[in-house]
VEXDOKOL-222687 format. One record per residue: residue in three letters; x negated, y negated, z negated of N, C-alpha, C, O in turn. Coordinates in steps of 0.1 Angstrom, whole numbers, padded with zeros to 4 digits, always signed. Layout:
AlaXYZXYZXYZXYZ/...
***
This chain:
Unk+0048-0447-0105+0053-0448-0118+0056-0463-0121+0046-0470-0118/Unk+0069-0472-0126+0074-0477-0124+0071-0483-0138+0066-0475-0147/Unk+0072-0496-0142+0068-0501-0161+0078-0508-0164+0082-0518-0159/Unk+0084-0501-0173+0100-0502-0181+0094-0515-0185+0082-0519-0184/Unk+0108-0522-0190+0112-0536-0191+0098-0539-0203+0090-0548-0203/Unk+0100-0527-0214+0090-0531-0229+0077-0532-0221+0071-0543-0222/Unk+0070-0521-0212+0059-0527-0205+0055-0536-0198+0043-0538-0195/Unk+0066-0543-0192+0064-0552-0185+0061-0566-0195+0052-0574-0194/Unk+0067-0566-0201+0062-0575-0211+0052-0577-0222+0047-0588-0226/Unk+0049-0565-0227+0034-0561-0230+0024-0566-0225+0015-0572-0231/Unk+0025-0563-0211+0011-0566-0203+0015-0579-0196+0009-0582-0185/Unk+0023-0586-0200+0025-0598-0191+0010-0606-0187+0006-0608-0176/Unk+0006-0608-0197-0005-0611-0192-0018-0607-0182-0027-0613-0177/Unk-0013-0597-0182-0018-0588-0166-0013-0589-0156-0018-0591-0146/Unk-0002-0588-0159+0010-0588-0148+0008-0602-0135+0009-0602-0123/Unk+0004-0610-0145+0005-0625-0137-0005-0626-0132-0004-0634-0123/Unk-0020-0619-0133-0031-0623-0126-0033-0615-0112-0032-0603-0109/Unk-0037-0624-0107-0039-0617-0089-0046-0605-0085-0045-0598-0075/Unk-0059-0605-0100-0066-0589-0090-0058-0578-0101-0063-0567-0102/Unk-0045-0580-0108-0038-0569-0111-0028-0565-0110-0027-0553-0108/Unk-0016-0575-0110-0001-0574-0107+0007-0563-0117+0004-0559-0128/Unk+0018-0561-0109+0020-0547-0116+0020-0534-0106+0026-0524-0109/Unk+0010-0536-0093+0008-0526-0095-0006-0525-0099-0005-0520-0110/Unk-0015-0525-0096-0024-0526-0109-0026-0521-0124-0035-0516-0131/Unk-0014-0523-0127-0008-0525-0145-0006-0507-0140-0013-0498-0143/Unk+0006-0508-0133+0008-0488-0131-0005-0484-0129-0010-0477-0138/Unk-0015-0488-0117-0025-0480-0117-0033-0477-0135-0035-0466-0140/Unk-0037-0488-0140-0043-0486-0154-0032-0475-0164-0036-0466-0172/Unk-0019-0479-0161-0013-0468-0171-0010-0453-0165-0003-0445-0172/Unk-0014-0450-0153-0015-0438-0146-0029-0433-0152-0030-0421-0154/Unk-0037-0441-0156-0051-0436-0157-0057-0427-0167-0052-0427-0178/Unk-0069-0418-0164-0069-0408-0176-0087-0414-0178-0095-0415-0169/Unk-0089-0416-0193-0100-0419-0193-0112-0418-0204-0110-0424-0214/Unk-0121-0412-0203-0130-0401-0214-0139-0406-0219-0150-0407-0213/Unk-0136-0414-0234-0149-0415-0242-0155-0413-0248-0153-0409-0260/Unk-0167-0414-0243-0175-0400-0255-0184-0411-0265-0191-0421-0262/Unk-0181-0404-0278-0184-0419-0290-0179-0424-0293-0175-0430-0283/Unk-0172-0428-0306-0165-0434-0313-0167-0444-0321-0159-0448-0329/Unk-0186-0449-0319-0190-0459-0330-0196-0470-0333-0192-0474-0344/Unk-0201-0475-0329-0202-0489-0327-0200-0495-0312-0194-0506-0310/Unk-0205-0486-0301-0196-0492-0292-0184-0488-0283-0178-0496-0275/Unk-0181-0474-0287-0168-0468-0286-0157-0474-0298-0146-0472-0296/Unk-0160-0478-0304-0147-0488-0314-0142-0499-0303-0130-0498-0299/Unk-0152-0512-0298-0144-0516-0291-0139-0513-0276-0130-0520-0272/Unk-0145-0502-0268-0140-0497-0259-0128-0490-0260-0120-0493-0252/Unk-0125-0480-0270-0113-0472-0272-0098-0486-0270-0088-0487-0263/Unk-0105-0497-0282-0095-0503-0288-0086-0510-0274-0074-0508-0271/Unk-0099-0522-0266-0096-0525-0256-0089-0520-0247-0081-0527-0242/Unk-0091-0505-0240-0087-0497-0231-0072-0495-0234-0064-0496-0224/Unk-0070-0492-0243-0058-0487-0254-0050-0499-0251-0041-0498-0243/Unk-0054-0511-0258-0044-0528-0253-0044-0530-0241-0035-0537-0237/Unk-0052-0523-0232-0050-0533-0220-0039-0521-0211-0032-0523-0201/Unk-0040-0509-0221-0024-0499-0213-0028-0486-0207-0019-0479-0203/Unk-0041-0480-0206-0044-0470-0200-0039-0461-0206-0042-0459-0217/Unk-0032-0453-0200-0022-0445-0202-0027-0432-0213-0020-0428-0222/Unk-0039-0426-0211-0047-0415-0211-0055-0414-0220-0056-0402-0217/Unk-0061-0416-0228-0076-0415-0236-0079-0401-0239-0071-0395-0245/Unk-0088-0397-0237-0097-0383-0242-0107-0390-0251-0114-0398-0245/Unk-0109-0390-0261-0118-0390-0272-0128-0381-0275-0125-0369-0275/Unk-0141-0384-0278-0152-0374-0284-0158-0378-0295-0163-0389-0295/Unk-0160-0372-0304-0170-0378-0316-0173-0368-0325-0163-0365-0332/Unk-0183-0362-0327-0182-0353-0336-0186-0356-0352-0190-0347-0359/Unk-0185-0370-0358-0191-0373-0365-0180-0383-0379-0173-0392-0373/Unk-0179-0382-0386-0170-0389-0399-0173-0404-0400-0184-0406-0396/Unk-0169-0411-0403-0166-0424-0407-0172-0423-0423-0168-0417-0433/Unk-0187-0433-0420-0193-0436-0434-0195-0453-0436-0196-0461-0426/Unk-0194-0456-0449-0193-0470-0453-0202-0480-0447-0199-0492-0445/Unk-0218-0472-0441-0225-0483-0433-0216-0483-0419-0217-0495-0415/Unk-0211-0479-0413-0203-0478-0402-0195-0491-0400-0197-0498-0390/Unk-0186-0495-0411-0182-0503-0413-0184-0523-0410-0175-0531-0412/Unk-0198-0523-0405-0207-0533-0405-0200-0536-0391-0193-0546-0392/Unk-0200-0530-0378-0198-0531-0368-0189-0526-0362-0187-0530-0351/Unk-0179-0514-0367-0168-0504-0360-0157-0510-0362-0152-0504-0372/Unk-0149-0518-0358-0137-0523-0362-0127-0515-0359-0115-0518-0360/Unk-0131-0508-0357-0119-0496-0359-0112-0490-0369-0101-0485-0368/Unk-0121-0492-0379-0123-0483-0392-0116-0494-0405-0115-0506-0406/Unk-0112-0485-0412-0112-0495-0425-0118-0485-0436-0125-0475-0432/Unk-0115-0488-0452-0123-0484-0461-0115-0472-0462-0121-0462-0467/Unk-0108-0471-0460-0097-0459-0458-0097-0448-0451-0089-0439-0451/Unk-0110-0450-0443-0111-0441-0431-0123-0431-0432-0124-0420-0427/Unk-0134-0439-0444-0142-0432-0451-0141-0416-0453-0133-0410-0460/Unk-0154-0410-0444-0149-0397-0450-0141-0388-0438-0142-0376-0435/Unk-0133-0396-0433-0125-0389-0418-0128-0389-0410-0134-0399-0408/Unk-0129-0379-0397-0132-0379-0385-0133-0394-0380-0126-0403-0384/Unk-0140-0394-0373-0139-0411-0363-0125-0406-0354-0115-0414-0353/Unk-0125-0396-0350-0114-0393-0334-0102-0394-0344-0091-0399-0341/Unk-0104-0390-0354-0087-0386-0362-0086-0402-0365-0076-0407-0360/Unk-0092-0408-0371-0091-0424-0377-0085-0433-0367-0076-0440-0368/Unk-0097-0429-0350-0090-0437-0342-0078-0434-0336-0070-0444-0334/Unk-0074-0423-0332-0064-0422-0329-0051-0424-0334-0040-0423-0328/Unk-0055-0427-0350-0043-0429-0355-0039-0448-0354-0028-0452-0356/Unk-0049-0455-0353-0056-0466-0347-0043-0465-0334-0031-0469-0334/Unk-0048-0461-0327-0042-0463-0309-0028-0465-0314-0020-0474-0314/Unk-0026-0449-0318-0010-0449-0320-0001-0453-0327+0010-0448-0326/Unk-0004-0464-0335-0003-0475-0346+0005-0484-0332+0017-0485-0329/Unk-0005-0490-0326-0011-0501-0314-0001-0498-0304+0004-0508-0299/Unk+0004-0483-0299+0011-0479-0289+0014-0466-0288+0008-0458-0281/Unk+0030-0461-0295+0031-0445-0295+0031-0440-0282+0032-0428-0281/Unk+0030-0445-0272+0030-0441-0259+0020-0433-0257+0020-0421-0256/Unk+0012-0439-0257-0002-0434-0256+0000-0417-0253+0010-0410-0258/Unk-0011-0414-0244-0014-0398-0249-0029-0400-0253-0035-0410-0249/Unk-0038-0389-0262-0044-0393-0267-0051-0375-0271-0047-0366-0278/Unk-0061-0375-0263-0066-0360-0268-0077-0363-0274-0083-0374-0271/Unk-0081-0355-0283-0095-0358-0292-0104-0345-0294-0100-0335-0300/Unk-0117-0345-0288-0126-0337-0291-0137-0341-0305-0145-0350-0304/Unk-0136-0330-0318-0142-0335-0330-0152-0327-0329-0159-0326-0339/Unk-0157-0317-0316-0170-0310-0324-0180-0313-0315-0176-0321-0307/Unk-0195-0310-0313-0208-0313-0309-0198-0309-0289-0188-0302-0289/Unk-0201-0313-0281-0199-0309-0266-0203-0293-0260-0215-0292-0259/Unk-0199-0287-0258-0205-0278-0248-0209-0278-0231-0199-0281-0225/Unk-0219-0276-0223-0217-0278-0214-0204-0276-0208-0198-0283-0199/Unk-0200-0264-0213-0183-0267-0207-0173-0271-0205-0166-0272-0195/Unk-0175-0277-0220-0164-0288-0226-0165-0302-0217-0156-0308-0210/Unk-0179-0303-0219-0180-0316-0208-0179-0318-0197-0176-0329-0194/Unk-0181-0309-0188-0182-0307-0177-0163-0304-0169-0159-0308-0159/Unk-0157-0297-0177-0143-0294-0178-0132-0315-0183-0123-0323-0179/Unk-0141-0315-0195-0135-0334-0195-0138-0342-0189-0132-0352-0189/Unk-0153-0339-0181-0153-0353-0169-0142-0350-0155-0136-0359-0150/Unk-0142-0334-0150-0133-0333-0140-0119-0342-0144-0116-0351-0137/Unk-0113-0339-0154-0104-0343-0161-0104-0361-0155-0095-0364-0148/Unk-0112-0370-0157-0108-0383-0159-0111-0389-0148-0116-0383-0139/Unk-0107-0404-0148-0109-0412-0134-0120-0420-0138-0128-0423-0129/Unk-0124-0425-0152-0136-0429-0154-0140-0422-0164-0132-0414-0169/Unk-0155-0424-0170-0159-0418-0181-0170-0431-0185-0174-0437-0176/Unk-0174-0433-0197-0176-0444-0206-0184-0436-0215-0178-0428-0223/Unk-0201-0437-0216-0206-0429-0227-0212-0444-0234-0220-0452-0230/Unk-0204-0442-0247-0205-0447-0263-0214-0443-0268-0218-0450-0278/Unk-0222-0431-0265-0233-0427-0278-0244-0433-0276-0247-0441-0268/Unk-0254-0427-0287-0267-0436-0292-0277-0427-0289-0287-0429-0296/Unk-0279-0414-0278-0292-0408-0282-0294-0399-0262-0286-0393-0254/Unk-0307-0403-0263-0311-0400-0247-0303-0381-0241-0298-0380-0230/Unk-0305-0373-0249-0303-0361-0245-0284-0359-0242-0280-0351-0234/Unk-0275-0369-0252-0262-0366-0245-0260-0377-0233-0253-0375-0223/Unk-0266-0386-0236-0269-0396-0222-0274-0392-0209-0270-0399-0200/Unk-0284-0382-0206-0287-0375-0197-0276-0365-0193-0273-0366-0181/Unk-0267-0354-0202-0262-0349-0202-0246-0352-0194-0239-0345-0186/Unk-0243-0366-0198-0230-0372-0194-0230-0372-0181-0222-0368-0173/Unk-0246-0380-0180-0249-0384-0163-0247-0372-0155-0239-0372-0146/Unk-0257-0360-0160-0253-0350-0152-0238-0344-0151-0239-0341-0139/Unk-0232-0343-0152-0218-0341-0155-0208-0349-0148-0198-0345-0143/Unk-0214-0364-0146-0202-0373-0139-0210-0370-0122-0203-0368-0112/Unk-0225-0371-0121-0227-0369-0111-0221-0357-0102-0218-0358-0090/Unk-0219-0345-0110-0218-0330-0104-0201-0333-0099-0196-0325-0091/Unk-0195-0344-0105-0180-0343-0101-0177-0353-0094-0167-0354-0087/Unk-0187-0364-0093-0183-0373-0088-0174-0384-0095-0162-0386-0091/Unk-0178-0388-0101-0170-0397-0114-0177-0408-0120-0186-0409-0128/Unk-0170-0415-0115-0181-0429-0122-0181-0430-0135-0172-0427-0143/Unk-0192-0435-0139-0202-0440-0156-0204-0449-0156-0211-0454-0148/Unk-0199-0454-0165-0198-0470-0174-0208-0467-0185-0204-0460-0195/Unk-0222-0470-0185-0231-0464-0197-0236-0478-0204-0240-0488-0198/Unk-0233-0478-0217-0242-0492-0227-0249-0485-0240-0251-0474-0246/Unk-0250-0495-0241-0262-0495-0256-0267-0505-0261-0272-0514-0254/Unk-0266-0505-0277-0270-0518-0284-0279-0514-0293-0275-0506-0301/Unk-0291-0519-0293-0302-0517-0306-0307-0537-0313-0306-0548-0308/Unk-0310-0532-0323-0313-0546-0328-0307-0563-0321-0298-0569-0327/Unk-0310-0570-0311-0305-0576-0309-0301-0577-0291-0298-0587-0284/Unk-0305-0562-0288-0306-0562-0269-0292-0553-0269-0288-0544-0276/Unk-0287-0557-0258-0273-0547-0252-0278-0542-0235-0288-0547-0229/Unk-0270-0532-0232-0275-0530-0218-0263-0526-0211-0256-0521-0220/Unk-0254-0525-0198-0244-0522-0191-0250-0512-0180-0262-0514-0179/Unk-0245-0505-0174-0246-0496-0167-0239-0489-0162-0235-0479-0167/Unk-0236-0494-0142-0226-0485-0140-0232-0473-0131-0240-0478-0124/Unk-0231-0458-0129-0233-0451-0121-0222-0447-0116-0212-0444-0122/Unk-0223-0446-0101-0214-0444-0091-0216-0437-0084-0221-0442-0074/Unk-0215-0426-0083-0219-0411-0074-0214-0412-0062-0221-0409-0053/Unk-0199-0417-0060-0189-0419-0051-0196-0428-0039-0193-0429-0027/Unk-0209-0436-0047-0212-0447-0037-0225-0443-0033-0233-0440-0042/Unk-0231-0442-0019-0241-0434-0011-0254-0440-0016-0255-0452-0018/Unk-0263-0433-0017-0280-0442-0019-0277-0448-0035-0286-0456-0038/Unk-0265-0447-0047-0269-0453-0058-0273-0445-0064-0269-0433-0063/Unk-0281-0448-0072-0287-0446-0086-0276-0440-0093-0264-0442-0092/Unk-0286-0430-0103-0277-0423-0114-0287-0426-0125-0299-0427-0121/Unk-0284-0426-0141-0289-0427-0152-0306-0423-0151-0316-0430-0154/Unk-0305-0412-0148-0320-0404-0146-0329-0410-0138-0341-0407-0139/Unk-0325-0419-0128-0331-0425-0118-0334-0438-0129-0345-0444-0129/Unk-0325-0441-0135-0332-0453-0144-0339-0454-0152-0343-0465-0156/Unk-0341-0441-0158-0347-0436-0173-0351-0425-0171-0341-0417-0172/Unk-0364-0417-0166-0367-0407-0168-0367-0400-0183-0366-0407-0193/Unk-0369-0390-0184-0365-0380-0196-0370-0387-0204-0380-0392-0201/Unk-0363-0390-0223-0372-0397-0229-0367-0389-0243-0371-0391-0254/Unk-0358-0380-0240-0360-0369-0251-0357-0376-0266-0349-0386-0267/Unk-0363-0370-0275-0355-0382-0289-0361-0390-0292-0361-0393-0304/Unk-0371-0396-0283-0385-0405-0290-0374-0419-0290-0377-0426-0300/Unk-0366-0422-0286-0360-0435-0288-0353-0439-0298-0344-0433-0303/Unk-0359-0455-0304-0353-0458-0316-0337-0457-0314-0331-0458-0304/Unk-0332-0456-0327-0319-0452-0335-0316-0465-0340-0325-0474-0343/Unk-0299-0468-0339-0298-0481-0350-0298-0484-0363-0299-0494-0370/Unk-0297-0465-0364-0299-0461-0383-0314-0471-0388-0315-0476-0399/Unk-0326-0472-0378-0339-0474-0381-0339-0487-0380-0344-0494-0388/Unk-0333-0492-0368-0340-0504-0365-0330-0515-0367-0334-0527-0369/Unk-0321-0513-0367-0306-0520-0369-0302-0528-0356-0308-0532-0346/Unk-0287-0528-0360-0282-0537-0349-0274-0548-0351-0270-0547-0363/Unk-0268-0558-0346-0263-0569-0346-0249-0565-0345-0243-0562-0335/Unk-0244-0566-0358-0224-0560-0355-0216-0569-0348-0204-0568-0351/Unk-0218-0575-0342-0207-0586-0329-0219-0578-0314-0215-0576-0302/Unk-0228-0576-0316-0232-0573-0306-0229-0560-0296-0227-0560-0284/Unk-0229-0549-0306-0219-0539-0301-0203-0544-0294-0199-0542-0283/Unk-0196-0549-0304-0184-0557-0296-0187-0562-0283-0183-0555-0274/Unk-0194-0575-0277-0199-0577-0266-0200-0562-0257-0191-0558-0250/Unk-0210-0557-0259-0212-0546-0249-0202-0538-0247-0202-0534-0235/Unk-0192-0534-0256-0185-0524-0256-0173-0534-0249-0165-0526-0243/Unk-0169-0544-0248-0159-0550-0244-0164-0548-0231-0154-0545-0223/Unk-0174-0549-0226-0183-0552-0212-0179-0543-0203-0175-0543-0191/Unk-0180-0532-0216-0178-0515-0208-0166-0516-0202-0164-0517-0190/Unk-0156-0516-0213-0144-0517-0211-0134-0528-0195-0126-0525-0186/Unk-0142-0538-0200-0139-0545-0184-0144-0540-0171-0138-0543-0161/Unk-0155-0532-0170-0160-0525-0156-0151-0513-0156-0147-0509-0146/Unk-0147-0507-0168-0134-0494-0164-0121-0505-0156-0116-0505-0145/Unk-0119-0510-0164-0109-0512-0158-0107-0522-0145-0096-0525-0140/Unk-0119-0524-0139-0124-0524-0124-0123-0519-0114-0120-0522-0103/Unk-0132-0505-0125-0129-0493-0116-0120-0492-0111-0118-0497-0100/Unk-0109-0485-0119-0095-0480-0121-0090-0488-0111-0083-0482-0103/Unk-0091-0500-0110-0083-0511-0102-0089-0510-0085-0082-0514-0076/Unk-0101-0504-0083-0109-0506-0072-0115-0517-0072-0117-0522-0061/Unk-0117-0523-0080-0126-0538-0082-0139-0537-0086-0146-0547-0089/Unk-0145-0524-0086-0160-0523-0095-0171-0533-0088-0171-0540-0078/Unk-0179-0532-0098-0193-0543-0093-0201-0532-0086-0197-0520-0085/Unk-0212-0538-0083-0216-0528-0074-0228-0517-0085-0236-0520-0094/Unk-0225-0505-0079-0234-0504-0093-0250-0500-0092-0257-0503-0081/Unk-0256-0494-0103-0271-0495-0102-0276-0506-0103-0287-0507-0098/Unk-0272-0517-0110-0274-0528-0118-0277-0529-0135-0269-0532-0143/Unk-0288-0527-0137-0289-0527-0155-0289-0548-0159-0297-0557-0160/Unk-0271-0545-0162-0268-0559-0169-0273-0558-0184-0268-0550-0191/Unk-0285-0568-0192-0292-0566-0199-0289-0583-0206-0291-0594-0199/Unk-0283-0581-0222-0280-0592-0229-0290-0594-0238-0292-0584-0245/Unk-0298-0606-0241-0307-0606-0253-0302-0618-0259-0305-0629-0256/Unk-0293-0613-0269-0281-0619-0277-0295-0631-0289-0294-0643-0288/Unk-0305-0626-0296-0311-0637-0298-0316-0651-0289-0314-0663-0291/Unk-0320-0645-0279-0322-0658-0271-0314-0661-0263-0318-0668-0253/Unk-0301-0658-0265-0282-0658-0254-0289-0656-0241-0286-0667-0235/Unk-0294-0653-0236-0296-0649-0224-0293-0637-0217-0297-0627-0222/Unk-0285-0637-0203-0284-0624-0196-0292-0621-0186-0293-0631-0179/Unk-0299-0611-0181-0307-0605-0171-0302-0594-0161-0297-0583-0164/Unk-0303-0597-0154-0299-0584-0145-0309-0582-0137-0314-0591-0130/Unk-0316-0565-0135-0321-0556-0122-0314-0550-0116-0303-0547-0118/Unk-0321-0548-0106-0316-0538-0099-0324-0521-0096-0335-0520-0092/Unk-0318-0512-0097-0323-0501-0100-0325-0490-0087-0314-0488-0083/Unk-0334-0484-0080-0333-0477-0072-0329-0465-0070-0334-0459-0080/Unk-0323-0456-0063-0323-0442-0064-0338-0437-0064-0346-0445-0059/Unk-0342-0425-0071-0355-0418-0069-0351-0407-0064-0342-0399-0068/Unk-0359-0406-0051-0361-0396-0046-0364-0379-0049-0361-0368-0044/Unk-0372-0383-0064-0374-0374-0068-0365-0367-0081-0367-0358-0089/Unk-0353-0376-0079-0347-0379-0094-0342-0363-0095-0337-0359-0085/Unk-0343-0351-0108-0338-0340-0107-0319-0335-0109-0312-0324-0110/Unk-0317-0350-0110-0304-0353-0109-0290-0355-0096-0279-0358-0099/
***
């Protein structure tokens, strides 16, 4: 797939840099890619992914756009109040780029559903905030073999995470977090830092389109930001042997 004269100039700025070119640029706009969440840090993953040309977006959110939202989702305006997140954003993208294709899932997941939209994509990116669809993604990207871009932002800590099934002896989500069910704080409780989510969710966004490129970091790395004290950390995470994943 070949990028007409308007795309070429669009992405000039991609165009020119050495780990992208244009073909590169085709690879990213060939690409199909599944985010699940639409809210504080699926705002800036959608947005970014969407500018930087990926051809594809599958959307999930089952949840409306409410006024505290607004603190950190820059996706949203006051206008959006009240509307689906997936309908709001995508009207968002296609504002930004009628090209786009752009599918949207608005209700709770089925294992079906999920399991049918990770086959579907070349990367997948889970945006959400709660351990049981976080477990659930993992299982799903592992069973297909599909790499996961996983983050999260609470109060003033971010975390990155890539799983890579494709790559022998890595770690998958479950190997890094054993079951932890819904005991984990929420940002509704504890709050979060609204530029902080941006950081992470940009973060995400740059290791897809890594992927996509064949550039990924290596994964099984929990990249870990503690935005009060500007400091970054990184571990490294092991496969478990016993992981039931």
């Amino acid at each position: 797939m070949s990028l007409s004269p308007e795309e070429s100039a669009r992405y000039a700025r991609h165009i020119v840099l050495k780990d992208i070119g244009g073909i590169g640029q085709q690879k990213i706009r060939a690409a199909r890619v599944l985010v699940v969440g639409a809210g504080g840090l699926g705002s800036p993953v959608i947005a970014a992914l969407a500018a930087a040309g990926v051809g594809h977006l599958t959307l999930v959110d089952p949840d409306s756009v409410s006024l505290s939202n607004l603190q950190r989702q820059l996706l949203y305006g006051e206008a959006d109040v009240g509307r689906r997140k997936t309908e709001a954003a995508a009207g968002r993208l296609r504002a930004l780029d009628h090209t786009l294709e752009i599918q949207i899932h608005e209700g709770r997941l089925t294992p079906g559903d999920l399991a049918r939209m990770v086959r579907g994509a070349d990367v997948v990116l889970d945006c959400t905030d709660n351990f049981p669809t976080r477990f659930a993604i993992n299982a799903a990207c592992v069973a297909a073999r599909r790499p996961l871009v996983v983050g999260a932002a609470i109060r003033d800590q971010g975390q990155v995470f890539l799983v890579d099934p494709r790559v022998a002896d890595a770690p998958c989500y479950a190997c890094l977090y054993p079951e932890a069910g819904e005991s984990a704080e929420r940002c509704e409780d504890a709050g979060v830092y609204g530029p902080l989510v941006g950081v992470i969710g940009s973060l995400q966004a740059q290791m897809a389109l890594q992927l996509l490129l064949g550039q990924s970091p290596a994964p099984g790395v929990l990249h870990s930001f503690d935005a009060a004290a500007w400091r970054w950390h990184q571990a490294r995470a092991q496969r478990d042997p016993a992981c039931s994943i």
